[in-house]
C-alpha positions in Angstrom: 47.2 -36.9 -8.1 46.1 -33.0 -8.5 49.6 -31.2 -9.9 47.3 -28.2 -8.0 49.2 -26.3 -5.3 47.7 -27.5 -1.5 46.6 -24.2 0.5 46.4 -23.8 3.9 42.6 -23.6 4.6 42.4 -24.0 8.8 41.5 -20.3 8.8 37.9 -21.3 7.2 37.4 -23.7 10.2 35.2 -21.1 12.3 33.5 -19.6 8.9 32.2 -22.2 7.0 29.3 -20.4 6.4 27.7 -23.1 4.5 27.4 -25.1 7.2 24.0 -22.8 7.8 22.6 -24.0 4.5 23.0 -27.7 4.7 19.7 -28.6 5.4 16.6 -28.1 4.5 15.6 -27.8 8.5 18.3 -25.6 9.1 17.8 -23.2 5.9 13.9 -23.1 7.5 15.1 -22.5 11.2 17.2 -19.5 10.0 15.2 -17.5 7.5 15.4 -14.0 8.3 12.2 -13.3 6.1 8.8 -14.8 5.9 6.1 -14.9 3.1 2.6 -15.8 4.2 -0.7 -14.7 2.7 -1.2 -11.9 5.9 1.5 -10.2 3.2 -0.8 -10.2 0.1 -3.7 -7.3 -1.2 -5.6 -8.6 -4.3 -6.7 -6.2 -6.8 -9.4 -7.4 -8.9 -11.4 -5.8 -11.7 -15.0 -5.3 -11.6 -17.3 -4.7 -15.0 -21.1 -4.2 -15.0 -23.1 -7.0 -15.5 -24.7 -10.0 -14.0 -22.7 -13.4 -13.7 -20.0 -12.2 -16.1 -16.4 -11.8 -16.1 -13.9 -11.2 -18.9 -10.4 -12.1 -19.4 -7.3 -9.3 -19.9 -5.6 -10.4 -22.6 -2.4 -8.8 -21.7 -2.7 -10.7 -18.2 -3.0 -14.6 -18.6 -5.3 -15.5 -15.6 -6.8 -12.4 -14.9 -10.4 -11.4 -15.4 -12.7 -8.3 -14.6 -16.1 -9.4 -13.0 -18.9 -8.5 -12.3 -20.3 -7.3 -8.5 -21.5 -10.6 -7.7 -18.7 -12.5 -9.1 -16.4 -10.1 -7.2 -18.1 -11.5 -4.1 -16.9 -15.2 -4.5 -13.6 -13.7 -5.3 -13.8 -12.0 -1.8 -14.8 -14.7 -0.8 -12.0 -16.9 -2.1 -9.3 -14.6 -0.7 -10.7 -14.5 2.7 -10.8 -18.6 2.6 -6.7 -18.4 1.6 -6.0 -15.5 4.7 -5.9 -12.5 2.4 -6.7 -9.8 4.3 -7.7 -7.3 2.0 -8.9 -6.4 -1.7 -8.1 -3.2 -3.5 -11.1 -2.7 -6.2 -10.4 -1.0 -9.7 -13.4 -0.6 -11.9 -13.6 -0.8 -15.4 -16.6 1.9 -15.7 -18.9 2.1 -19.2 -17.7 4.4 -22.0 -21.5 6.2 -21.1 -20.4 6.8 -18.0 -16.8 8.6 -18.8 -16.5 12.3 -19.3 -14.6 15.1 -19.0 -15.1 15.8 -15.4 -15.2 12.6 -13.7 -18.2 12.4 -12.0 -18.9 8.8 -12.1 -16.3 8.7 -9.9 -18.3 10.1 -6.5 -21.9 8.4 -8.2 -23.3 6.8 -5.5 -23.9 4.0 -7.3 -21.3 3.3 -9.9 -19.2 0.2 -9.7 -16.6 0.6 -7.2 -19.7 1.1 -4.3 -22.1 -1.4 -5.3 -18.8 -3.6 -5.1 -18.1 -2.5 -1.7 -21.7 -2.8 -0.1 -21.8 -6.3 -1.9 -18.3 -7.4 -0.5 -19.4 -5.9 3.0 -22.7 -7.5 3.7 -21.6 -11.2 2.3 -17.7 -11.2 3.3 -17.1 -8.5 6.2 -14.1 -10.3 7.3 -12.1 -8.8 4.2 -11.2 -5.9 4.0 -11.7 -3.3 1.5 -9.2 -1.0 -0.5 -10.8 1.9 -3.1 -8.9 3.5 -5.7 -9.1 7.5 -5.8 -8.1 8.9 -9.2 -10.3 9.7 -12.0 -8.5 8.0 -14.8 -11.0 4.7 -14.6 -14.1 7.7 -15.0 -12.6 10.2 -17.2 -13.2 10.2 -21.0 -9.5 11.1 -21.5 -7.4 8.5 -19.1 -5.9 11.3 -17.5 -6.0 10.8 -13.1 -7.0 14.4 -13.1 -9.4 17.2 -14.6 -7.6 18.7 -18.1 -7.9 22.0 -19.4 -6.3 23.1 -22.6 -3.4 20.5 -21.9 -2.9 20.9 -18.4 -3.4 18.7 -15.5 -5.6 20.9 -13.0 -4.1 20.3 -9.5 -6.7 21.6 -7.1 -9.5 21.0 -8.8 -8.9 17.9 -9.3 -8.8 17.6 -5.5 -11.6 19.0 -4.8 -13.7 16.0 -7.0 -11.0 13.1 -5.3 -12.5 14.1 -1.7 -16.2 13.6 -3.2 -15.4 10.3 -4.7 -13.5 9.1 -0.9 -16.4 10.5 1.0 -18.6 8.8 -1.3 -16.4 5.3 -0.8 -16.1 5.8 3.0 -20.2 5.8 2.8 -20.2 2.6 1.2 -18.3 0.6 3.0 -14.4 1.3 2.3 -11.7 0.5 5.2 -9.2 2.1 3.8 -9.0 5.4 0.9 -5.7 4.6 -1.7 -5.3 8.1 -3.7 -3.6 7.4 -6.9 -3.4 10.4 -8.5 -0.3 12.4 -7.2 -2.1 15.4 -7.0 -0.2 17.7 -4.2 -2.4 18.3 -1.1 -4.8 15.5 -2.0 -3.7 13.4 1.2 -4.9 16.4 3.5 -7.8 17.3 1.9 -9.1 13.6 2.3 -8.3 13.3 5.4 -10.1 16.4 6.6 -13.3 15.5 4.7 -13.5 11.9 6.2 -12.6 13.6 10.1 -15.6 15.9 8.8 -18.0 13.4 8.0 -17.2 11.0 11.2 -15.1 8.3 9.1 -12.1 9.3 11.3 -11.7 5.0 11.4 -11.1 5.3 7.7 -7.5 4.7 6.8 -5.2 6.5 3.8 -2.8 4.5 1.8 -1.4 7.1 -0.6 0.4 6.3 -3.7 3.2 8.5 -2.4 5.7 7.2 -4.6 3.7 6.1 -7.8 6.7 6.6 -10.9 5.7 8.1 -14.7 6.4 4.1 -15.7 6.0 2.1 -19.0 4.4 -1.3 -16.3 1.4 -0.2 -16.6 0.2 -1.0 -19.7 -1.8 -4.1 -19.2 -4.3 -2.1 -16.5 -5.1 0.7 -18.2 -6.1 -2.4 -20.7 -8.1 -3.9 -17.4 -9.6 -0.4 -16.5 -9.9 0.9 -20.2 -8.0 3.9 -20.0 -5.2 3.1 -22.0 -6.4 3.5 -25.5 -8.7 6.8 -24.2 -5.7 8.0 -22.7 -4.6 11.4 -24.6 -0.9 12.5 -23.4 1.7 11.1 -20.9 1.3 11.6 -17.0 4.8 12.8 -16.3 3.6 15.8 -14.6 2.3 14.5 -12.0 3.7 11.1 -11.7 7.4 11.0 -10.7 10.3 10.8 -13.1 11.7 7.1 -12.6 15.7 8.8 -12.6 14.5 10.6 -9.3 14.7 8.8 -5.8 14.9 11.9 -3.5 12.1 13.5 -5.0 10.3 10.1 -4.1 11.5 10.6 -0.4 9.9 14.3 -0.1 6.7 13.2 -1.8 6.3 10.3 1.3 7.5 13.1 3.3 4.7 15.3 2.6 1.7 12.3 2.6 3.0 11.8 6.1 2.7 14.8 7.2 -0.5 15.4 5.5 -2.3 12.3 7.3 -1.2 9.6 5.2 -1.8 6.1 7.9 0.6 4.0 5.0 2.3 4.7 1.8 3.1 2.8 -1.2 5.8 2.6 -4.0 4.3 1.8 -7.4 5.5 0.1 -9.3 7.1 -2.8 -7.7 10.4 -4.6 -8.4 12.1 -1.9 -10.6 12.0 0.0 -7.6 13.0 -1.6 -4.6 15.5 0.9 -3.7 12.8 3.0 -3.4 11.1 0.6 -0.8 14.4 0.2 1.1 15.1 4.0 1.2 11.3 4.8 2.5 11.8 1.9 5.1 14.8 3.4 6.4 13.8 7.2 6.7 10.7 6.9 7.7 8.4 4.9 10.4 5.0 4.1 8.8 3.8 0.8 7.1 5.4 0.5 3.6 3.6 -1.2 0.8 4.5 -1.8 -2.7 2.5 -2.7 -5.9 3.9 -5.5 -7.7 1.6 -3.9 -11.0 0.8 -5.4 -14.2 3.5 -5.1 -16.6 5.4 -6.9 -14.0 3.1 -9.7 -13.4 2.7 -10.2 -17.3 6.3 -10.6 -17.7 6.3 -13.1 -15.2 3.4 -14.9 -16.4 4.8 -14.9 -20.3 8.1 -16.0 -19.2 6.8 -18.9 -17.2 4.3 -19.8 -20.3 6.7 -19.5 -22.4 9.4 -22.2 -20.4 11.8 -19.4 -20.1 11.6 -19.6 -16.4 9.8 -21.8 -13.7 6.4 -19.6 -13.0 6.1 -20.4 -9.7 9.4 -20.2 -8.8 9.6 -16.5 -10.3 6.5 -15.5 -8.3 7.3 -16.8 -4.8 10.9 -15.4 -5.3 9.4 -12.0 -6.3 7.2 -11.9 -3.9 9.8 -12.7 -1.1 11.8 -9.9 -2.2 9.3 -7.3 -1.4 9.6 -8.6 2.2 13.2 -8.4 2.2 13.5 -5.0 0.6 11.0 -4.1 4.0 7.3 -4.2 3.0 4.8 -4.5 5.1 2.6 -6.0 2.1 2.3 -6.2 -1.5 -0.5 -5.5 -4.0 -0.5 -8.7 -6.3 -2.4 -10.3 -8.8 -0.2 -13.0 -7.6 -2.0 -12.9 -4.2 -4.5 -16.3 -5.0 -2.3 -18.2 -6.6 0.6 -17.6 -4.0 -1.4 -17.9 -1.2 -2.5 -21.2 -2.2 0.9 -22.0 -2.6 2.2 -21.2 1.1 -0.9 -23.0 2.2 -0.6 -26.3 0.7 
């Protein structure tokens, strides 16, 4: 016999909340959130070359590929339901320079990507990066002049380099730099040119963050990069700044916005879903995804447990979608 004093417990009889988790049926029948691969953007990485591809070492399953391998990875997505790939090149070191202008060349990587992707898998759709960090011989996102991050003209080569996207097949223009006015100017230039169909998804609230180590590896920016980007990119202490910043690329023609990076910041995605009615979008970036993928190599953690549980928490926090690296291995996951 229990020497335990007996409590009265009839006022639990109509709140037994557990009662809603009994069963696996009944845990399915009441989920307030669902995952599928609609949810999921895939970044990949393409390199120049013919049939090659080369891993990241700082992100276990991830490679850079070249244009026609990037169209079997289209390919692959589109079979799993992704709807979408965002493309990052990792341009020459003969291309870089000071000014960026391999970043509205015609044919540098990111377009021959995008006509490649377009004419064999137009069912997918197609995400380009605008920031000159992956063309610039210094890593910076912007044009530097003795030290300083030049605001407008830095702009003014952005709007080539969407214009010059738009022309080769992109659906929708992501500006990653966090130049001010850079949403507005775009969006005039493609009006200008007839792309009014083109969609913006601006970086609006992209943090001065230490995740991002393993893609500057993946672009090769990181060990070019001279400086730090914190005047440009947000302080991570700040959340209302964040808020004006969305503010403003709404107002400017921004058709979505996203929060970069991901988990650390999912206040960030709550308090943009809350204030303001546009599609919300998050990039779960690579630091993150490395930690993840370590961890689970490691045994500290179950890998796929960690990534499905991530990934749902960007839905619950109020995302419309998530930029992944996750996004293959995931979807092929919820569809088995």
């Amino acid at each position: 016999m229990s020497n335990w004093p007996k409590h009265d417990m009839s006022f639990l009889e109509g709140r037994r909340q557990r009662r809603l988790r009994r069963t696996g049926w009944m845990r399915n029948m009441l989920r307030e959130t669902v995952l599928t691969p609609h949810d999921f953007i895939l970044p990949i990485f393409v390199e120049a070359g013919t049939n090659s591809r080369s891993q990241i070492k700082t992100m276990p399953g991830v490679e850079r590929v070249s244009v026609d391998l990037a169209v079997d990875v289209a390919r692959a997505a589109a079979a799993e339901g992704i709807p979408a790939l965002a493309i990052f090149p990792n341009t020459e070191d003969e291309r870089r320079s000071e000014n960026g202008s391999e970043a509205f060349n015609p044919d540098n990587l990111t377009a021959r990507a995008l006509r490649a992707i377009k004419e064999k898998v137009p069912e997918i759709g197609l995400i380009t990066d605008v920031a000159l960090d992956e063309y610039s011989s210094d890593g910076q996102d912007g044009l530097v002049r003795d030290g300083e991050i030049l605001n407008d003209e830095t702009v003014e080569v952005m709007v080539k380099a969407a214009l010059m996207q738009a022309r080769a097949g992109a659906d929708i223009i992501a500006p990653s730099d966090m130049m001010d006015g850079r949403v507005a100017a775009i969006r005039q230039a493609l009006d200008a040119e007839g792309f009014e169909q083109v969609a913006i998804m601006s970086y609006s609230a992209k943090f001065a963050s230490a995740f991002y180590g393993p893609f500057r590896e993946a672009v090769g920016s990181g060990s070019r990069l001279v400086g730090d980007k914190r005047t440009y990119q947000l302080d991570f202490a700040n959340s209302d700044e964040a808020m004006r910043e969305v503010d403003q690329d709404i107002a400017e023609g921004a058709d979505m916005v996203m929060v970069k990076p991901g988990m650390p910041y999912l206040d960030i995605v709550r308090r943009v879903r809350d204030e303001f009615d546009v599609p919300v979008f998050a990039y779960q970036v690579s630091g993150e995804y490395a930690m993840l993928k370590l961890a689970g190599a490691a045994g500290a953690i179950n890998g796929e447990a960690a990534m499905m549980e991530s990934l749902m928490a960007f839905k619950r926090a109020g995302c419309d979608g998530v930029l992944t690296y996750f996004a293959l291995e995931a979807a092929r996951v919820l569809n088995r």
